[in-house]
N, C-alpha and C positions, 0 to 999 in steps of 0.2 A: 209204552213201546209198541211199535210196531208187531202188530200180530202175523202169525204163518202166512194165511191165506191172503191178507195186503202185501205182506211182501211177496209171494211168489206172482201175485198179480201186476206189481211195478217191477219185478223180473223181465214178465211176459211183455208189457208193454213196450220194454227197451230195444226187441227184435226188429228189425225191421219190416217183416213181413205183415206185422200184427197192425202197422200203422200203413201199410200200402195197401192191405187188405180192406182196411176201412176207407180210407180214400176212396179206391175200386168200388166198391160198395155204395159209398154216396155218388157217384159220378153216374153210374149207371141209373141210380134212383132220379139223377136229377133228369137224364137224357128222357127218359119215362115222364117225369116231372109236364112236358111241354103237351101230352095228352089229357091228360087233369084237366088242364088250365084253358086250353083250347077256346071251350065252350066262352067263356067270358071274355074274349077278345073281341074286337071289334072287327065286321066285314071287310072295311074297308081300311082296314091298317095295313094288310100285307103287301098292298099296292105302292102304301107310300113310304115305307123305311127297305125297300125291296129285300125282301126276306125269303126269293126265288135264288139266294146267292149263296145261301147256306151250306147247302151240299158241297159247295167247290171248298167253302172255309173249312169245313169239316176234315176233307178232304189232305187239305194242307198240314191241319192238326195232325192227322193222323200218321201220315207221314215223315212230319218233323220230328212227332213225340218219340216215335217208334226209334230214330238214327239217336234223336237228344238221349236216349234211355241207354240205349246202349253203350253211346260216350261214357254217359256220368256211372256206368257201373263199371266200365275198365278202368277210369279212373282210382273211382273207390280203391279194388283192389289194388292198385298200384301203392295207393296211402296207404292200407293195412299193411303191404308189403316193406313197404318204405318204416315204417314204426316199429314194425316186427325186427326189420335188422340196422335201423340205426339207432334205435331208443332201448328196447327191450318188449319180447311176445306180452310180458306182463303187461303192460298200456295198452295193445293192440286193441284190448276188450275195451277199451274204453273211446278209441276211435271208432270203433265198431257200435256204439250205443251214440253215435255222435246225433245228436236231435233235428239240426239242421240238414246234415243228410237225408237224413230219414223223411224228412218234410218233402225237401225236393225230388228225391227219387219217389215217390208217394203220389207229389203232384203231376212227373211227368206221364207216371202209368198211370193215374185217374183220367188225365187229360185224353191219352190214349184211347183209352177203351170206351171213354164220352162219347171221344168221335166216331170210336167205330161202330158203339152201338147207334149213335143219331143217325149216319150213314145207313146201315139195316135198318132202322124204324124208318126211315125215310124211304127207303127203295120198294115198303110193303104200301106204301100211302096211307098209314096211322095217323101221321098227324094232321093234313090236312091244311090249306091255306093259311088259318089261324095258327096252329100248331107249329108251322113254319115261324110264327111271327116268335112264338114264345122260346122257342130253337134259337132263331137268331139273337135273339137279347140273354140268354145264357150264355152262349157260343163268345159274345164278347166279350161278356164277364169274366168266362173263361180263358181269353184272349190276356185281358190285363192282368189275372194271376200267374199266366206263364210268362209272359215279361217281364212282371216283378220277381218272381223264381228264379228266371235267369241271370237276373241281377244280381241279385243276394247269392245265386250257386257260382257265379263269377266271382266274385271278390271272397267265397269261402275255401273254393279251392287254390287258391292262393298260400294257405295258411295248412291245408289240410295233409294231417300226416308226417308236417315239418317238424323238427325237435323241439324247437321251443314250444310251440302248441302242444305237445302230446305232452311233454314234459308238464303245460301249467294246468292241463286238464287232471292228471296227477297230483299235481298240489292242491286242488280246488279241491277232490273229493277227499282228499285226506287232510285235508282242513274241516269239509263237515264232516267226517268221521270223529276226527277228536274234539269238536266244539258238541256234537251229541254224545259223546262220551266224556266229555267235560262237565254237559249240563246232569249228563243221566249217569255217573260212572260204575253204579251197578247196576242197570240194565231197570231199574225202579225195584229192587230186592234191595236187601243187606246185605252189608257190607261182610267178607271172610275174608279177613286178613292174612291166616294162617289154617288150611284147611287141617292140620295133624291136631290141632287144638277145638279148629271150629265143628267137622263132624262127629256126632257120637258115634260110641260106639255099635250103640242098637241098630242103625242105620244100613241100609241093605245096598250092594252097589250094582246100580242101571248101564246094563250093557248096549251097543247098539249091534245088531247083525252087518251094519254098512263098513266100507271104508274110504276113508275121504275125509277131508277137512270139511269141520264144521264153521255153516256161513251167516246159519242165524240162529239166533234163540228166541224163542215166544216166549218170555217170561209172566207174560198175562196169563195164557194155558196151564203153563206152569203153576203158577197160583189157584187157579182153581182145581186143579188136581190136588196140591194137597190139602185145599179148605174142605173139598170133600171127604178125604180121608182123615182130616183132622190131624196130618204131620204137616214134616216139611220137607223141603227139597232142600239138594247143596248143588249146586252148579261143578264139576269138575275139568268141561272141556269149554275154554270162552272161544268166540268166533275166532277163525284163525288156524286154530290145534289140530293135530293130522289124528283121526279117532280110529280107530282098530275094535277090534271082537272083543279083545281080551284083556281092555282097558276101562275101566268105567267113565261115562261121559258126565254120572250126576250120582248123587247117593240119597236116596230114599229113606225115612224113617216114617212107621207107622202106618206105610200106605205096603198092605199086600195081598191088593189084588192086581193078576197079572195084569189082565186088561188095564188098570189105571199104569201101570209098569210100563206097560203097550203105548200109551197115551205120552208118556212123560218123554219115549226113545223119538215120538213123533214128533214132541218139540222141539227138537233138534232138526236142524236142517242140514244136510251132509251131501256134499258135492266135488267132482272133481280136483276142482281149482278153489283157491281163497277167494273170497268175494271181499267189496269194498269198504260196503254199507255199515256194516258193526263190529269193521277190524281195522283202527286205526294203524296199526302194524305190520300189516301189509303193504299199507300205502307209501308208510315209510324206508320197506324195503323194496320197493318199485323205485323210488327215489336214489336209492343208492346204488340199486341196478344199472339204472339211467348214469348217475355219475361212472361207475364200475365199467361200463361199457364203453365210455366216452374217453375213459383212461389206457386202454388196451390200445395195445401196439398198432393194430390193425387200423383203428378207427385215430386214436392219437390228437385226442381235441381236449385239454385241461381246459378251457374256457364252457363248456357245459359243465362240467363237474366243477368250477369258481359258481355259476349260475345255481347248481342242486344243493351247495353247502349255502347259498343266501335263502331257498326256499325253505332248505332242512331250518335255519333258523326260525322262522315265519312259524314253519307247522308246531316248532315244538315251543313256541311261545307261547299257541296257542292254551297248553295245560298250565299256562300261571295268568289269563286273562279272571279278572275275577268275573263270577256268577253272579246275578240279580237273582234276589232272592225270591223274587216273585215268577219270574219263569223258571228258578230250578226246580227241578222234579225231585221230592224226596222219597220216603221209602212206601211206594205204592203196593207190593208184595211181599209183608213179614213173613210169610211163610218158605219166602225164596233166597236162599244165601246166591251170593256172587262171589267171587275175586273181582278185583281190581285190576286195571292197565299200570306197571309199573313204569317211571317213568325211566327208572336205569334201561329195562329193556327197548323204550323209545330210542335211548342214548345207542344203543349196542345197533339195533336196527340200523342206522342216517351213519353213525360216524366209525364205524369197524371196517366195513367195507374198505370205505374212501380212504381212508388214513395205511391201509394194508395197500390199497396200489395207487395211494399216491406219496408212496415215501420215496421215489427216487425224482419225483417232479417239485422244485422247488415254491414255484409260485404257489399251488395247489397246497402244499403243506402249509406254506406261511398265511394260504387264505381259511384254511381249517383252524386252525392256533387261534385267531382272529375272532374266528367265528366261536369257537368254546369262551373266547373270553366275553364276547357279547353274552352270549348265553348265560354265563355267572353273573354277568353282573345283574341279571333279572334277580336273584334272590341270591345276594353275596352271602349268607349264613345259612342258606338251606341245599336243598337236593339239587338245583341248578349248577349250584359252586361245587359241592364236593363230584358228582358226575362230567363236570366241564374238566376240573383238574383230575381226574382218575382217565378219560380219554386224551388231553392233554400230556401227560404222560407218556401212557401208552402210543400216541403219534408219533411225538419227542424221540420214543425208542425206534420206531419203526425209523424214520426219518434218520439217526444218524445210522442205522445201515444200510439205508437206502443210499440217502447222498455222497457224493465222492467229493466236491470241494470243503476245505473248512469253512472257508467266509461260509457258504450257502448253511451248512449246519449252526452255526453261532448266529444265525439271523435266528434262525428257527428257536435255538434255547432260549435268545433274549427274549421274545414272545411269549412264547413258553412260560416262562421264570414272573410272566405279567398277571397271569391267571392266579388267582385269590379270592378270599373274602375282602383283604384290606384295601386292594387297588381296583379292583372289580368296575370300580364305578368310576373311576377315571378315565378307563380304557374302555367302558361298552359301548359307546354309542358310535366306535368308528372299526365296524365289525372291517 
């Protein structure tokens, strides 16, 4: 598993500024770059690629990047705005860590401050005839990376902040949320199925002073915290859970030195908001949000919420893909109990929502119905079928007080009445 300090490090990296700061950074180096190199150019090169015209290109750059820069940042927020009220705030964070943004607004301010700094080196007489020459052959270079930036940031704002985007960038990451928690589903600990069974008694319980949902767990730290005290941990709060003072986050046996105490509240990571990374559950209820929101009167679009019940299928396929044996991760930290992701609470996440306000919209209910029987038919005898017909059901109910004609309700039951172990497989593959 990923440890504290890589993760808070691919946190930091996702900010924007962290990746325009280093552009910045090299751009400036590189404008520098043309005094180094000076010396090994040849006299008589600056004559003949005329590299007396740099200043005006520079010039240009600097000008352009500065208007270009400003564009693509009212833009931007325009997308975060745009996602925040026609998706849901929960995806916002994920347009906001968008890579390709981050690329081009990155490149437009390195290009920037290039120019401006070549511009000053240039007005002090640093670089020098040669020095020009080596100016001029970056300066183009730099030429064809804003071209191509342009290009690629044209055809991405097209897409950027629109519902189906933001929606499938939600499914993307709650897809590798549950396929790492597929491969690894206790975090590389054992398994505690039943913590009233699994903790002893002896075991002391680990407070944290914070509040805030926890977003990640070290369980490598973990581990050597109790190898050194020769216990073990219990994990109480998995990513996701809203952690309070006066709630224990993990239970401790045999380890009681505070400091190690101290140690163990630190592997927990506790933060405002739920993060993505190691809470498949989250993601699943951004998804439902997305549908939820698309259902309400205001907005009034059943065709995104038909779109979130075909995704919710996809994600929750995902925990019956089966595992290679050779990349799964088995129990790399005896010392570390876990819980489990249940898959009934995947079920309750994706299809409670939907089925609560889409019982008075027809289409929507008979594309859910559908979509549970697909669902069972992945494992007609197991936790797919019995959770397919237990939400089944429960729609079934919502739906006939939702609906006002009969026809529209008796589509629904026939549907309904399809879901099983015995038929499952007749009906799945036309979700």
């Amino acid at each position: 598993m990923t440890s504290r300090w890589l993760w808070l490090l691919s946190q930091l990296t996702r900010r924007i500024w962290v990746r325009a700061t280093l552009f910045s950074v090299l751009a400036i180096a590189t404008a520098f770059l043309a005094i180094i190199i000076s010396p090994y150019i040849p006299e008589d090169l600056p004559a003949k690629i005329g590299a007396d015209a740099v200043d005006r290109i520079l010039g240009i750059i600097a000008s352009s990047m500065l208007a270009v820069t400003t564009f693509s940042l009212s833009t931007m927020v325009s997308a975060y705005s745009a996602a925040t009220s026609n998706v849901t705030p929960r995806a916002t964070r994920l347009v906001m860590e968008d890579t390709t943004t981050h690329n081009v607004l990155s490149t437009f301010v390195g290009s920037f401050l290039f120019s401006l700094v070549g511009i000053i080196v240039l007005s002090t007489g640093a670089y020098g005839d040669r020095g020009r020459v080596v100016l001029f052959i970056v300066t183009i270079a730099v030429i064809i990376l804003i071209v191509g930036t342009l290009l690629r940031w044209i055809d991405h704002l097209s897409r950027l902040g629109r519902v189906t985007e933001t929606t499938e960038r939600v499914e993307d990451v709650t897809a590798q949320a549950m396929r790492a928690r597929r491969k690894n589903p206790y975090l590389g600990g054992q398994p505690m199925p039943d913590p009233e069974t699994t903790i002893p008694s002896t075991a002391h319980p680990i407070y944290s002073p914070r509040i805030g949902y926890v977003q990640h767990i070290d369980t490598g730290e973990l581990s050597e915290i109790a190898e050194q005290g020769k216990g073990r941990v219990f994990v109480a709060s998995l990513p996701g859970q809203f952690s309070v003072p006066t709630a224990p986050i993990a239970w401790a046996e045999a380890i009681e030195s505070e400091d190690q105490r101290a140690a163990i509240c630190n592997c927990f990571s506790i933060g405002d908001t739920r993060s993505f990374d190691q809470d498949p559950r989250f993601g699943a209820c951004v998804l439902s949000e997305i549908a939820s929101r698309a259902l309400s009167p205001a907005i009034n679009d059943p065709g995104t919420a038909i779109d979130v019940i075909g995704r919710a299928i996809r994600v929750l396929a995902i925990w019956n893909e089966p595992v290679d044996p050779a990349t799964k991760d088995g129990v790399r930290y005896p010392r570390v109990f876990v819980p489990g992701v249940k898959l009934e609470d995947l079920f309750d996440d994706l299809f409670t929502p939907i089925a609560r306000d889409s019982a008075s919209i027809i289409e929507v209910a008979i594309r859910l119905q559908k979509a549970l029987r697909a669902l069972a038919s992945l494992d007609p005898e197991g936790r797919y079928a019995e959770n397919a017909r237990k939400h089944s059901r429960l729609a079934l109910q919502r739906a006939e007080q939702g609906l006002s004609l009969d026809h529209d309700k008796q589509r629904v039951r026939e549907i309904a009445s399809t879901i099983g172990a015995k038929v499952a497989s007749r009906y799945g593959s036309s979700p």
